[in-house]
Structure formats: structure tokens, C-alpha cells
PDB file of N, H, CA, C and O in Angstrom:
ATOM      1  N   UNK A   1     135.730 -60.416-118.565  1.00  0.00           N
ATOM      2  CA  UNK A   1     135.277 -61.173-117.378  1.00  0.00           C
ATOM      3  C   UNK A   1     134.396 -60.268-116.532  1.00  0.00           C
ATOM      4  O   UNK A   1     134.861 -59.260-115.999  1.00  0.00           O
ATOM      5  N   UNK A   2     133.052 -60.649-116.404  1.00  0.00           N
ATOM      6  H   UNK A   2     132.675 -61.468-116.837  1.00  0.00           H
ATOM      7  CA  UNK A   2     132.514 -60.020-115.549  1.00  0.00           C
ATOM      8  C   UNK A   2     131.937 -60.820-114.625  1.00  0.00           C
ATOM      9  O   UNK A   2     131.223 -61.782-114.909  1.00  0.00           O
ATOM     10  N   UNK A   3     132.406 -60.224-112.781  1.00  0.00           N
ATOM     11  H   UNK A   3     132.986 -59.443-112.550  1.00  0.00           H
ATOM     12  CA  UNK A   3     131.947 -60.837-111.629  1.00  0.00           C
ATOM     13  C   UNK A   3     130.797 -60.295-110.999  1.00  0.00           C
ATOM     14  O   UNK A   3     129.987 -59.506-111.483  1.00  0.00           O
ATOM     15  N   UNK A   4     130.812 -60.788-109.903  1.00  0.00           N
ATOM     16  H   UNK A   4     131.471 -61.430-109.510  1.00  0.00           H
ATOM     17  CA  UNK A   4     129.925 -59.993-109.029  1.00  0.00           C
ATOM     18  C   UNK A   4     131.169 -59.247-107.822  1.00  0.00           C
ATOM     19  O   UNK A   4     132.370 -59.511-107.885  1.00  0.00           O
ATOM     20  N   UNK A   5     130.825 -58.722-107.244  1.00  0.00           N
ATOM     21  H   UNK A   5     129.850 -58.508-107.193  1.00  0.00           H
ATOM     22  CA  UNK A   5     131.821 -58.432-106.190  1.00  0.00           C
ATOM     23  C   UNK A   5     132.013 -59.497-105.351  1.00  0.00           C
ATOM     24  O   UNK A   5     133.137 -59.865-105.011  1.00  0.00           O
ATOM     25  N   UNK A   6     130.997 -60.019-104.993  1.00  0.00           N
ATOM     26  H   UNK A   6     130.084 -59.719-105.269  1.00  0.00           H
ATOM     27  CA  UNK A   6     131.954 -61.673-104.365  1.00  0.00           C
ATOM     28  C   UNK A   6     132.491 -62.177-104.776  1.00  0.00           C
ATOM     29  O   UNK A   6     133.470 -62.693-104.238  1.00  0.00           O
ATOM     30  N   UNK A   7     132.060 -62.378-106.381  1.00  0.00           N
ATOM     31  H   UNK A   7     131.264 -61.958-106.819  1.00  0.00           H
ATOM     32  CA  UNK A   7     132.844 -63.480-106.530  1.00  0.00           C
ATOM     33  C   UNK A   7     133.940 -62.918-106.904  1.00  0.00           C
ATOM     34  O   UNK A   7     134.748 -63.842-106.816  1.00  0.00           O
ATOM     35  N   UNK A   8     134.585 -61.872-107.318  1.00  0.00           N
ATOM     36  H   UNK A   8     133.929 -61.121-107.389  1.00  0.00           H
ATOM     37  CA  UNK A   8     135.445 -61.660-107.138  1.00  0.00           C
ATOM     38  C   UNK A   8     136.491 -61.912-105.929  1.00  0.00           C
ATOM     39  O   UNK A   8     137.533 -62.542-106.108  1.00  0.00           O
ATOM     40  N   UNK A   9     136.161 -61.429-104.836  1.00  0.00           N
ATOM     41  H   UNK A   9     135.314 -60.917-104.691  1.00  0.00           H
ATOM     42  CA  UNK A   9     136.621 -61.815-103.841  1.00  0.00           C
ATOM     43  C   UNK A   9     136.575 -63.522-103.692  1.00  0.00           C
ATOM     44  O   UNK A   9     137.578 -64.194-103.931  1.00  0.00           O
ATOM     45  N   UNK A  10     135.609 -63.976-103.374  1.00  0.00           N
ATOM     46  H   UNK A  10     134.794 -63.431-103.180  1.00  0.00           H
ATOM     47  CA  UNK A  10     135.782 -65.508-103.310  1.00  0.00           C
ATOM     48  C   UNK A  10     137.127 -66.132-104.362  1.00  0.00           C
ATOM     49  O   UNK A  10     137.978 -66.998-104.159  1.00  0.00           O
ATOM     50  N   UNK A  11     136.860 -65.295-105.461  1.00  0.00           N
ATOM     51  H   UNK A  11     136.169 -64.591-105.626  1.00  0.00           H
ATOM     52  CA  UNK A  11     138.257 -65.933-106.745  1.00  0.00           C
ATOM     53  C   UNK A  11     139.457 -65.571-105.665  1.00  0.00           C
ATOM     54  O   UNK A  11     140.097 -66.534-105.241  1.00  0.00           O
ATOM     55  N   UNK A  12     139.780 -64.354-105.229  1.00  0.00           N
ATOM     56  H   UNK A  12     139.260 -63.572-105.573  1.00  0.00           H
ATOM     57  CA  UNK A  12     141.025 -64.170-104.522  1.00  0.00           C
ATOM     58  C   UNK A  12     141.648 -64.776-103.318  1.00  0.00           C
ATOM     59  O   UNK A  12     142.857 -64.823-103.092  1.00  0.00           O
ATOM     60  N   UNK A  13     140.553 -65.300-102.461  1.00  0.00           N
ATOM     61  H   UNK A  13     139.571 -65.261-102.645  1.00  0.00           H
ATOM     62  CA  UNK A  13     140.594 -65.908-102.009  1.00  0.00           C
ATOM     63  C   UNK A  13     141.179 -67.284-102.316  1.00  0.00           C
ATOM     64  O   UNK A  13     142.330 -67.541-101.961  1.00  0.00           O
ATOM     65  N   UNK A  14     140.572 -68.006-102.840  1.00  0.00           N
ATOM     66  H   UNK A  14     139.638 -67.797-103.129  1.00  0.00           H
ATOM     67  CA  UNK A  14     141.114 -69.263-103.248  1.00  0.00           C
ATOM     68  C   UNK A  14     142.494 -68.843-103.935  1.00  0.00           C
ATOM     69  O   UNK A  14     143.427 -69.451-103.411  1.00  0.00           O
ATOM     70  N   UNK A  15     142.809 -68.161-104.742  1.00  0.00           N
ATOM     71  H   UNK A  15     142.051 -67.666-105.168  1.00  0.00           H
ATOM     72  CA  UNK A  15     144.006 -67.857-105.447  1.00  0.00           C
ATOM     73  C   UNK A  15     145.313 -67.964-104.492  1.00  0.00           C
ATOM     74  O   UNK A  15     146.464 -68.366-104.666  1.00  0.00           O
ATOM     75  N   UNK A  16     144.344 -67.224-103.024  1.00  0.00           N
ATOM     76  H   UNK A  16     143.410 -66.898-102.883  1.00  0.00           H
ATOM     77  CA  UNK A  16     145.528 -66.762-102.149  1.00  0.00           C
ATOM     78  C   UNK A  16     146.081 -68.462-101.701  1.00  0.00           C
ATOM     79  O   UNK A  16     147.241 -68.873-101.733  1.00  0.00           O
ATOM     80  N   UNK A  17     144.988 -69.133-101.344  1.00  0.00           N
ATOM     81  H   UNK A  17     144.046 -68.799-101.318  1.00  0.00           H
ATOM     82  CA  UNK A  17     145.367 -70.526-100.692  1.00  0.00           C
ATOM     83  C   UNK A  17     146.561 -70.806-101.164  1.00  0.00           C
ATOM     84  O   UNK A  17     147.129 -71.846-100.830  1.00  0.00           O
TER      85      UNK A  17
END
């Protein structure tokens, strides 16, 4: 899996919800 650094973050985000 390769992200970008947002979207990484953006994924964790939602995960967290």
C-alpha cells in the first residue's frame, strides 16, 4: 500500500470515527 502522507492521515482519521 502506498499513500501519500495525507492520505494516510485522512485514512486514520475516518478509521478513528
Amino acid at each position: 500500500i502506498k499513500l501519500t502522507a495525507q492520505e494516510e492521515v485522512a485514512l486514520e482519521l475516518r478509521a478513528s470515527q
